[in-house]
TORTORFI-963661 format. One record per residue (C-alpha): residue number from 1; x, y, z. Coordinates in steps of 0.1 Angstrom, whole numbers. Example, Ala and Ser with C-alpha at 12.3 -4.5 7.8 and 13.67 -1.06 7.14 Angstrom:
2
<r seq="1" east="123" north="-45" up="78"/>
<r seq="2" east="137" north="-11" up="71"/>
***
This chain:
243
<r seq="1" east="53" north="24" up="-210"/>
<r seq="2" east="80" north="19" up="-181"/>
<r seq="3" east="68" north="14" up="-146"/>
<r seq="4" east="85" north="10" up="-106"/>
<r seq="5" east="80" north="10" up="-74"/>
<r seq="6" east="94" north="4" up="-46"/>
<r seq="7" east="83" north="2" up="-1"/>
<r seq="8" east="100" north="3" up="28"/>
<r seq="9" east="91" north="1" up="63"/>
<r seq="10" east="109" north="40" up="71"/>
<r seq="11" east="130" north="49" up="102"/>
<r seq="12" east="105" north="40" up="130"/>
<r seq="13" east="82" north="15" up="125"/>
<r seq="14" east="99" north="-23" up="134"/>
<r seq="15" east="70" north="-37" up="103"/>
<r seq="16" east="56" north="-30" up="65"/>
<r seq="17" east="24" north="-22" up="63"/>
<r seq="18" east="22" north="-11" up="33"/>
<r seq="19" east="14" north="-29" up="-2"/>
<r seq="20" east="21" north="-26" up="-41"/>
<r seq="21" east="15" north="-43" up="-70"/>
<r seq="22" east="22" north="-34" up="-103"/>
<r seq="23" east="5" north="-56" up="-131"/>
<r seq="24" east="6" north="-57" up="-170"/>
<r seq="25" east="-26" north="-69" up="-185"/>
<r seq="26" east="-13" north="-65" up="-222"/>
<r seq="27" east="13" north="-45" up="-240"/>
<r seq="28" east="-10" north="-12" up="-239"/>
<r seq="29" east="-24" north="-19" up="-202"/>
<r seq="30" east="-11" north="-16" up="-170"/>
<r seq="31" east="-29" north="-15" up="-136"/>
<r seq="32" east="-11" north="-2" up="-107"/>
<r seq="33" east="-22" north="-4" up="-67"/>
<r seq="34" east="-7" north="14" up="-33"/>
<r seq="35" east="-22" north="0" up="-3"/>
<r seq="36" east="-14" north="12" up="30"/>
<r seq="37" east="-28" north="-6" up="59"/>
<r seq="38" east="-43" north="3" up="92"/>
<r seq="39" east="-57" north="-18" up="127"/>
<r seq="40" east="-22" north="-27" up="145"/>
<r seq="41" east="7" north="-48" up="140"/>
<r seq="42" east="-4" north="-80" up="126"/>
<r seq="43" east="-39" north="-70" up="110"/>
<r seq="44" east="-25" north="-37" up="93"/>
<r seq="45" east="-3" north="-60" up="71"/>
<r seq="46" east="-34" north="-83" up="66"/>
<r seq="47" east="-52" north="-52" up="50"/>
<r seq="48" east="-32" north="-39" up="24"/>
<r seq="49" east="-23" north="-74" up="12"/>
<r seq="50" east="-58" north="-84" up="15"/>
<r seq="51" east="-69" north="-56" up="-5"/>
<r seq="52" east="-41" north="-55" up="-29"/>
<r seq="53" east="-45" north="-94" up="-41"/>
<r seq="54" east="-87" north="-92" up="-43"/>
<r seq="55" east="-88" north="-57" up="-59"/>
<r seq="56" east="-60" north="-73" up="-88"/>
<r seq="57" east="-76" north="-107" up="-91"/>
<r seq="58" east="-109" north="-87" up="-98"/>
<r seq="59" east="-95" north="-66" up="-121"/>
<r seq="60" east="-73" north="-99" up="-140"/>
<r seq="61" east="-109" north="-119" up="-139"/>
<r seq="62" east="-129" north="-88" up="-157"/>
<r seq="63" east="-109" north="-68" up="-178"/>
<r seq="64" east="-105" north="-78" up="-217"/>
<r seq="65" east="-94" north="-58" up="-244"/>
<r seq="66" east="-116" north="-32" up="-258"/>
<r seq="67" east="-134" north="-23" up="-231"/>
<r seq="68" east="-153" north="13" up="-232"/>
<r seq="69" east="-145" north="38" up="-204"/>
<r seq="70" east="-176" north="34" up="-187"/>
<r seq="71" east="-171" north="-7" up="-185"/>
<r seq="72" east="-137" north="3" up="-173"/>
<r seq="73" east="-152" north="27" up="-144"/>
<r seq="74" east="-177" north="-5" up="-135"/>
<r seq="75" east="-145" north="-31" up="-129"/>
<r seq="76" east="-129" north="-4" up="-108"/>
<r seq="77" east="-158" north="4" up="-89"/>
<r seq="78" east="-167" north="-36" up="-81"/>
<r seq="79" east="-126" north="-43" up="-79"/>
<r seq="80" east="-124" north="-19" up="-47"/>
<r seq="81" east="-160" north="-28" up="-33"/>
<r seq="82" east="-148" north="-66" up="-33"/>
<r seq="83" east="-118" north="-58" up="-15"/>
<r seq="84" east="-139" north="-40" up="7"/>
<r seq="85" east="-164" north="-67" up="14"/>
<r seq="86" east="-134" north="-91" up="19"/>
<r seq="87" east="-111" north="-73" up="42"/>
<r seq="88" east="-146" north="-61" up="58"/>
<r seq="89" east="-157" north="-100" up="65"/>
<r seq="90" east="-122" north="-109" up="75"/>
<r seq="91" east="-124" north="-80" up="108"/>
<r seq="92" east="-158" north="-93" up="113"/>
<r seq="93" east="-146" north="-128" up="114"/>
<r seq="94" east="-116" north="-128" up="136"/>
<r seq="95" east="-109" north="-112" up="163"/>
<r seq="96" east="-70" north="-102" up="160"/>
<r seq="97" east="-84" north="-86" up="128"/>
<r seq="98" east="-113" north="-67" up="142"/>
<r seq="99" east="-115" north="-29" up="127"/>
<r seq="100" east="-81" north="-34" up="105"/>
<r seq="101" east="-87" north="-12" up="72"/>
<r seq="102" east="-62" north="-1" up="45"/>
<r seq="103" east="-62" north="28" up="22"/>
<r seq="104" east="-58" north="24" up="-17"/>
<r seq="105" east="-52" north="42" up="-46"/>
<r seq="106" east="-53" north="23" up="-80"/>
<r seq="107" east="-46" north="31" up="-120"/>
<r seq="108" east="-54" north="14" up="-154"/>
<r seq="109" east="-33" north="28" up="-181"/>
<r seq="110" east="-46" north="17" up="-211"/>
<r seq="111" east="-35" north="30" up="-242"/>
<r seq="112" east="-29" north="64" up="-235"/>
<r seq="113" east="-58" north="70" up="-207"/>
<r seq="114" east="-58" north="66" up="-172"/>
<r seq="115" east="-86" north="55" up="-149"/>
<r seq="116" east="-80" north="63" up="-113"/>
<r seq="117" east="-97" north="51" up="-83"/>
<r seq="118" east="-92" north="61" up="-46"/>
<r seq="119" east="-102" north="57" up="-7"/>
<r seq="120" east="-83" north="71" up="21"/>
<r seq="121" east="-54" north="93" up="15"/>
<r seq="122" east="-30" north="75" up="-4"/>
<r seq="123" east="-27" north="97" up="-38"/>
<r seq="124" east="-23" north="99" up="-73"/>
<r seq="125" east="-3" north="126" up="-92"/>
<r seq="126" east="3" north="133" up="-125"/>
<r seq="127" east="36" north="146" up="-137"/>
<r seq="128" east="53" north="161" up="-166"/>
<r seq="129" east="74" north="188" up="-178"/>
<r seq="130" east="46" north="214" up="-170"/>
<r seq="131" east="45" north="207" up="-133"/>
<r seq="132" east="24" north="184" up="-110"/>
<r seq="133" east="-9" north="185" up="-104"/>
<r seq="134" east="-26" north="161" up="-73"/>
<r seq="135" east="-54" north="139" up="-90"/>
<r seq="136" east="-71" north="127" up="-60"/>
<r seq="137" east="-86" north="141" up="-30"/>
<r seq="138" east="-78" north="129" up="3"/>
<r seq="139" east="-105" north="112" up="19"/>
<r seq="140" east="-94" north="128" up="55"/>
<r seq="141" east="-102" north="148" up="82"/>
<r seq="142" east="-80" north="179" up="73"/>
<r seq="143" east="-92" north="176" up="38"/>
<r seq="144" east="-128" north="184" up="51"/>
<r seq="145" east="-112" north="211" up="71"/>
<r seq="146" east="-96" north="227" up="44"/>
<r seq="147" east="-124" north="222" up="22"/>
<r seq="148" east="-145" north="243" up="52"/>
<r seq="149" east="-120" north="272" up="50"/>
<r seq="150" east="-109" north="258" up="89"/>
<r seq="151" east="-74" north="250" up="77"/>
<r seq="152" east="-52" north="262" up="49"/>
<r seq="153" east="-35" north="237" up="35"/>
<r seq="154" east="1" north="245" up="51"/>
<r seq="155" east="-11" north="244" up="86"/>
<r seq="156" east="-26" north="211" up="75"/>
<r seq="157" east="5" north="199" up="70"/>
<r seq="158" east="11" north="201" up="110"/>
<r seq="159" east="-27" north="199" up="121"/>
<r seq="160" east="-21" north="171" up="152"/>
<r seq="161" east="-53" north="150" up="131"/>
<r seq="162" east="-36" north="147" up="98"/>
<r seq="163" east="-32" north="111" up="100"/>
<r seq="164" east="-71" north="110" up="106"/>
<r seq="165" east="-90" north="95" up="78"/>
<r seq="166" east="-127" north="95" up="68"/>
<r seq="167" east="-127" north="63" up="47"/>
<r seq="168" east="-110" north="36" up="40"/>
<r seq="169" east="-110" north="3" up="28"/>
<r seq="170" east="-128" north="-26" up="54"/>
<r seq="171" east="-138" north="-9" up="81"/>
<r seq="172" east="-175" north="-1" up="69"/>
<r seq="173" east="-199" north="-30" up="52"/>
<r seq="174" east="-198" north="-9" up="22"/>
<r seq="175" east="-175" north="19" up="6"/>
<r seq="176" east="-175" north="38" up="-24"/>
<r seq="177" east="-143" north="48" up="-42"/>
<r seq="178" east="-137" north="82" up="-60"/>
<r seq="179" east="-128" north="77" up="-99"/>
<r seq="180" east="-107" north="103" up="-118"/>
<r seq="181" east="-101" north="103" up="-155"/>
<r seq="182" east="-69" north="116" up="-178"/>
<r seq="183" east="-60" north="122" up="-210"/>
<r seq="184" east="-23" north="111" up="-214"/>
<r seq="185" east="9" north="124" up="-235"/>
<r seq="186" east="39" north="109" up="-246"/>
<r seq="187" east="63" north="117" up="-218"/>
<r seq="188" east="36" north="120" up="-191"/>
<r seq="189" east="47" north="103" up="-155"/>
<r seq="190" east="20" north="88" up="-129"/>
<r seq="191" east="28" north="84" up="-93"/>
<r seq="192" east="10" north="66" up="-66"/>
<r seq="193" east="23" north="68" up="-31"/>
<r seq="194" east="12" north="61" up="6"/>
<r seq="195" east="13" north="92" up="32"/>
<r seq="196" east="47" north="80" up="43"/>
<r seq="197" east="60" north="98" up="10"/>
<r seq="198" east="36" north="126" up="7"/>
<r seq="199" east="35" north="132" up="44"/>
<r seq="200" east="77" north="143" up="38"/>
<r seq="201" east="85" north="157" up="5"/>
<r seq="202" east="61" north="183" up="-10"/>
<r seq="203" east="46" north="189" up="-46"/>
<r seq="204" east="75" north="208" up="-63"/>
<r seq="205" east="101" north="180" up="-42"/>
<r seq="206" east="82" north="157" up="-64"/>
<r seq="207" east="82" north="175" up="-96"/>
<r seq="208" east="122" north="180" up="-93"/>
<r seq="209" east="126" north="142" up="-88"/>
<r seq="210" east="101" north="126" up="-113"/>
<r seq="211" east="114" north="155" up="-142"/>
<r seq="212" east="147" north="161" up="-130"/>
<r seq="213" east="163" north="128" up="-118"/>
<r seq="214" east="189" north="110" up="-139"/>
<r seq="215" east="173" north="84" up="-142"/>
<r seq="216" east="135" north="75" up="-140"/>
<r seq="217" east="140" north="36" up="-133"/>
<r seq="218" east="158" north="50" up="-101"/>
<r seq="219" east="133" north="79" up="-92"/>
<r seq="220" east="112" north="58" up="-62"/>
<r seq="221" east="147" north="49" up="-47"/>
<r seq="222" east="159" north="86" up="-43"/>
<r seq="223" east="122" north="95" up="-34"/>
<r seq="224" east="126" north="69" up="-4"/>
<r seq="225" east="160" north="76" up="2"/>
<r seq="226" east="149" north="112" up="10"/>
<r seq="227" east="123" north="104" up="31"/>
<r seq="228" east="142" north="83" up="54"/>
<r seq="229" east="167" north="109" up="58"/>
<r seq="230" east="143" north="135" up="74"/>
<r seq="231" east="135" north="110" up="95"/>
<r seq="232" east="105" north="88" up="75"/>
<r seq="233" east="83" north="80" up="110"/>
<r seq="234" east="57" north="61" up="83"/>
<r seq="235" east="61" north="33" up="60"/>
<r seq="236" east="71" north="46" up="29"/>
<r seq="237" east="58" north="34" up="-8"/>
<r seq="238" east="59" north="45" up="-47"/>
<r seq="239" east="49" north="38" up="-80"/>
<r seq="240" east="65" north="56" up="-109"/>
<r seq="241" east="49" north="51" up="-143"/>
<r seq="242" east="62" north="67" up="-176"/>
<r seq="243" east="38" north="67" up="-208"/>
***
């Protein structure tokens, strides 16, 4: 199992407000988290790093070796709602911090399973020869309109409240993240990205690069390169993982 990542701040915004972290718990298991913050300048930034550390630490404090899937599902689940409850208290706390909130998209490889967890619209895909295929859903506005049959899913891409989202990490007492499951193969990629990326390259831009790149341990580098050529008007962030 290899694994990178890599963030940037894009063309147009002067800070990063996005967070990664990318964490080997043993030789078969990996955890992996894309934060990407929200609430202005200074508490955006506060978010995603707040999240990112607590969600980890949770994880590092629970996990142990031989844990069953649903044990698995439970450190998730109480990982993101502790991040929650932290960033949460921090708005409520202080008032340069007041409504900040950060999205975040998480995996735990283990062996060769993956347990994904998700609020907001940072995503998850899983790649391999046989194409790409989303593994979360985008807890957004225009993700509720497409699921209405209001919007197809091009004219999303230009709908004036994309960048609208329905949850998100801190900004409600409580949350509840969205778990996926998958079966991996030798081979099989994973990648985790903030808007900023999917926002600028589409699915089949991401298949090419993940399957079709040189060189894997350089993929999130051409993938932000790209990005900040067409302009990049977010922060940009990826996580490339190959089983």
């Amino acid at each position: 199992m290899q694994f990178w990542g890599v963030t940037d701040p894009g063309c147009v915004r002067p800070q990063n407000q996005d967070t990664f972290q990318m964490e080997q718990l043993d030789r078969n298991t990996l955890l992996c988290i894309v934060c990407d913050g929200m609430g202005g300048a200074k508490s955006g930034n506060v978010a995603s790093s707040l999240a990112t550390d607590v969600f980890v630490q949770e994880v590092r404090r629970v996990w142990k070796a031989g844990m069953s899937q649903s044990e698995i599902d439970r450190m998730m689940e109480g990982a993101v709602k502790l991040a929650n409850f932290t960033v949460y208290d921090q708005g409520q706390q202080f008032a340069e911090f007041s409504g900040m909130g950060t999205t975040l998209v998480a995996v735990l490889v283990q062996n060769m399973e993956a347990t994904i967890i998700n609020v907001g619209d940072s995503r998850a895909y899983g790649v391999n020869q046989n194409g790409i295929r989303r593994l979360t859903v985008d807890h957004s506005l225009v993700q509720v309109m497409i699921d209405r049959g209001d919007l197809t899913p091009e004219q999303a891409k230009t709908y004036p409240g994309k960048n609208y989202i329905t949850r998100a990490i801190g900004t409600e007492s409580v949350v509840q993240g969205d778990l996926y499951h998958l079966d991996l193969e030798r081979g099989d990629c994973l990648l985790l990205c903030s808007d900023g990326l999917s926002n600028m390259l589409d699915d089949q831009e991401l298949l090419f690069e993940v399957v079709h790149g040189v060189n894997k341990q350089h993929c999130c580098q051409r993938l932000l390169e790209i990005a900040k050529n067409r302009g990049a008007p977010d922060n940009v962030t990826s996580v490339l993982v190959q089983i």
